[in-house]
C-alpha positions in Angstrom: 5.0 -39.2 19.3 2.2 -41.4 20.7 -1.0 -40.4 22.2 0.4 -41.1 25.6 3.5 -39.2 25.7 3.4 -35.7 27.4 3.8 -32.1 25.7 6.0 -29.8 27.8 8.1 -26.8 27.1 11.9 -27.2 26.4 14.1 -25.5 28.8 15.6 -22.5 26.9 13.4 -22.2 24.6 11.4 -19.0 24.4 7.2 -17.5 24.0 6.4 -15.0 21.6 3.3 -13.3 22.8 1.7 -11.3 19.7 0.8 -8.5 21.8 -1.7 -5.5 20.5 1.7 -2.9 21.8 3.9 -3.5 19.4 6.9 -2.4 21.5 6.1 -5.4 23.9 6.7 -6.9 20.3 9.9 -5.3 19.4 11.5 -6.2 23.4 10.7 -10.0 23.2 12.1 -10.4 19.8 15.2 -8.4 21.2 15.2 -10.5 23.9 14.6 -7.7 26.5 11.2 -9.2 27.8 9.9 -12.4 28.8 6.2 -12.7 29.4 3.8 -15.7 30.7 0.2 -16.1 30.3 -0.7 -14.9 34.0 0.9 -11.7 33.0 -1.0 -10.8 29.8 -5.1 -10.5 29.4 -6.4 -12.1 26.1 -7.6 -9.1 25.0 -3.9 -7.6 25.3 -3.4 -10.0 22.3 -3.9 -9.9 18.1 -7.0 -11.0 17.0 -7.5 -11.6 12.9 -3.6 -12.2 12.3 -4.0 -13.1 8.8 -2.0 -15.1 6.6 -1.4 -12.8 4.3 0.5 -10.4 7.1 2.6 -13.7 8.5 3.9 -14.6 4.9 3.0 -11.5 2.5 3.1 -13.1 -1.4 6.3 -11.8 -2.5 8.0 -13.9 0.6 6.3 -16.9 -0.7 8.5 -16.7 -4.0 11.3 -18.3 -1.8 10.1 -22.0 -2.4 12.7 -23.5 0.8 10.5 -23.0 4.1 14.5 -22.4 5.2 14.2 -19.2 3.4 10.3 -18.5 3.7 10.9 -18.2 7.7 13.5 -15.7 7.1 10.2 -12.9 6.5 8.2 -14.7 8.6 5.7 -11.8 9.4 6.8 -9.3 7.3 3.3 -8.4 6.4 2.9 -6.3 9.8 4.4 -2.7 9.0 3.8 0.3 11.2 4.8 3.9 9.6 6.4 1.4 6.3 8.6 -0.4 8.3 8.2 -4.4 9.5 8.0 -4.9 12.6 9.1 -8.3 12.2 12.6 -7.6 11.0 14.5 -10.1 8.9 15.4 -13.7 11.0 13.9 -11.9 13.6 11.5 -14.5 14.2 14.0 -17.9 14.3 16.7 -15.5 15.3 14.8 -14.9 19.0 14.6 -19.1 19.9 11.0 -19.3 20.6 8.8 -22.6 20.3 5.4 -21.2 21.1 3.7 -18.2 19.7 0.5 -16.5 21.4 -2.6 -14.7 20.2 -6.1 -14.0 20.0 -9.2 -14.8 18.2 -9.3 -16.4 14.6 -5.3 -16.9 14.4 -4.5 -17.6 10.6 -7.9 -15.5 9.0 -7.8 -14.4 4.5 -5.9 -16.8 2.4 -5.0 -19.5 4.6 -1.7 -20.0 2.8 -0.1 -22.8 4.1 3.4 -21.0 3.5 2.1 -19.1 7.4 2.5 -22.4 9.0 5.9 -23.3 7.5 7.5 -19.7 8.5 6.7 -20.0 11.9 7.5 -24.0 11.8 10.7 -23.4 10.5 11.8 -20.5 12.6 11.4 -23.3 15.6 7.3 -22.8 16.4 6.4 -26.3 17.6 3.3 -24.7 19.4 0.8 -22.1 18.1 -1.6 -21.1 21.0 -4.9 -18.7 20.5 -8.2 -18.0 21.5 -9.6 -19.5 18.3 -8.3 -20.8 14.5 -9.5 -20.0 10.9 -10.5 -23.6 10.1 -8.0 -23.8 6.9 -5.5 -22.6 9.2 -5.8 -25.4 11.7 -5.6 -27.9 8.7 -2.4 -26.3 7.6 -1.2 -26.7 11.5 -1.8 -30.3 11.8 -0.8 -31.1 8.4 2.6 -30.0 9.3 3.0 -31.0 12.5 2.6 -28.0 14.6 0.5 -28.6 18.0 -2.6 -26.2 18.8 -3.6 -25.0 22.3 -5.3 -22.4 24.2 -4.4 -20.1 26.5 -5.8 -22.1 29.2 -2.6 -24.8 28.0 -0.1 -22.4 27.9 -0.4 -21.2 31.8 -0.4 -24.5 32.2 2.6 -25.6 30.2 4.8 -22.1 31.8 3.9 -23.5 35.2 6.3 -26.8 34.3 3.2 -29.2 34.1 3.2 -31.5 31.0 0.2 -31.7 29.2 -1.1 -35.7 27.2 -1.3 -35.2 23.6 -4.5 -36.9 23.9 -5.6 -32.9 25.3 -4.0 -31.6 22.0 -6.0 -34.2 19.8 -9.5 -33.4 21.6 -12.6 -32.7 19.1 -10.9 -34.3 15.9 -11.8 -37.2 13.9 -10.0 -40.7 14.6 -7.5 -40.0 11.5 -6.9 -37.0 12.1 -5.7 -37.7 15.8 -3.6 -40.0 14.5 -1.6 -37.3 11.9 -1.5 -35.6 14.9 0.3 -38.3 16.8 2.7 -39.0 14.3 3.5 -35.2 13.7 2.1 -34.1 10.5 0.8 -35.6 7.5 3.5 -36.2 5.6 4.8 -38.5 8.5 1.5 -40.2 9.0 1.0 -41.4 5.2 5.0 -42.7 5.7 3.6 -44.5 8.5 1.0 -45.5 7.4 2.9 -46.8 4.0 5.0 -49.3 6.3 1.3 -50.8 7.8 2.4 -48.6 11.0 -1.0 -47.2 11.2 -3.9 -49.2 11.1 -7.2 -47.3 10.3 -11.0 -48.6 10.8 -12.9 -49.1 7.8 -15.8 -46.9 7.7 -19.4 -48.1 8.5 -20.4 -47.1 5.1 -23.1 -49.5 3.8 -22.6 -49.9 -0.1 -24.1 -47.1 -2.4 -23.8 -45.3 -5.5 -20.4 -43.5 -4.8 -19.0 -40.9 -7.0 -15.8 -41.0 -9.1 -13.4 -39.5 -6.9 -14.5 -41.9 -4.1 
């Protein structure tokens, strides 16, 4: 993808609003209830979804992010049981999921971003990010937006990834343009990508640099 090409949503495919109601939860994933941005408030959504409850450790045992998605979410339990039921998630054909303030909070596990990757998340749209958590997004290639983007993107307008890419160093724009990290360093193997050298003067440098 290049900086100029447009983001838009793919006819079909399907938002996954993490609502605070959890039946709201339980009818989208059933495919009883469609919702769009005008029609929820942000403070209808989660805030603090933590990596921990998007991939609990014993889902992380399965290595495959194939079978990692499967419990994508299982960490969220009300009265013991998930609400997230088994390939529920990539079961439900959604490409952008919604919440609130400081999506991807505690461990930061980057196993979170490849269960909702893998169950078809190619957006992840909230109020705010946990820092580690937005590393883990871009690293493997999954777009960030707020909610501002998504009303946007549900009323058929396409969005520039330049608008995705705001706020972030020259590099890192350009992992983002090419989809994830593992993509760019390809890319950038080949002499694809061609990076400024940095206005360092020389000093004393340590060993690692």
């Amino acid at each position: 993808m290049q900086a100029n090409q447009a983001v838009s949503l793919t006819p079909g495919k399907r938002v996954l609003f993490l609502t605070r109601d959890p039946e709201r939860i339980r009818q989208q994933l059933r495919g009883e209830l469609n919702l769009r941005m005008q029609d929820v408030r942000p403070e209808d959504l989660m805030d603090d979804i933590n990596t921990d409850a998007m991939t609990p450790a014993w889902a992380c045992f399965d290595y495959r992010p194939e079978d990692i998605a499967r419990n994508a979410y299982a960490g969220i339990t009300l009265n013991g049981e998930r609400l997230f039921p088994q390939d529920s998630l990539r079961a439900g054909n959604f490409e952008v999921i919604v919440s609130g303030y400081r999506k991807g909070v505690g461990s930061s596990r980057e196993t979170a971003v490849q269960a909702e990757k893998w169950s078809g998340i190619r957006i992840a749209i909230a109020a705010s990010f946990a820092p580690i958590h937005a590393r883990n997004n871009i690293a493997q290639g999954v777009l960030m937006g707020d909610h501002a983007m998504l009303a946007r993107l549900q009323r058929g307008e396409s969005i520039a990834l330049s608008e995705f890419q705001k706020g972030c160093d020259k590099i890192t724009q350009k992992v983002i343009e090419y989809g994830g990290l593992f993509a760019f360093t390809k890319a950038y193997a080949r002499g694809d990508v061609k990076l400024e050298k940095p206005a360092t003067p020389p000093r004393p440098m340590n060993l690692a640099e």
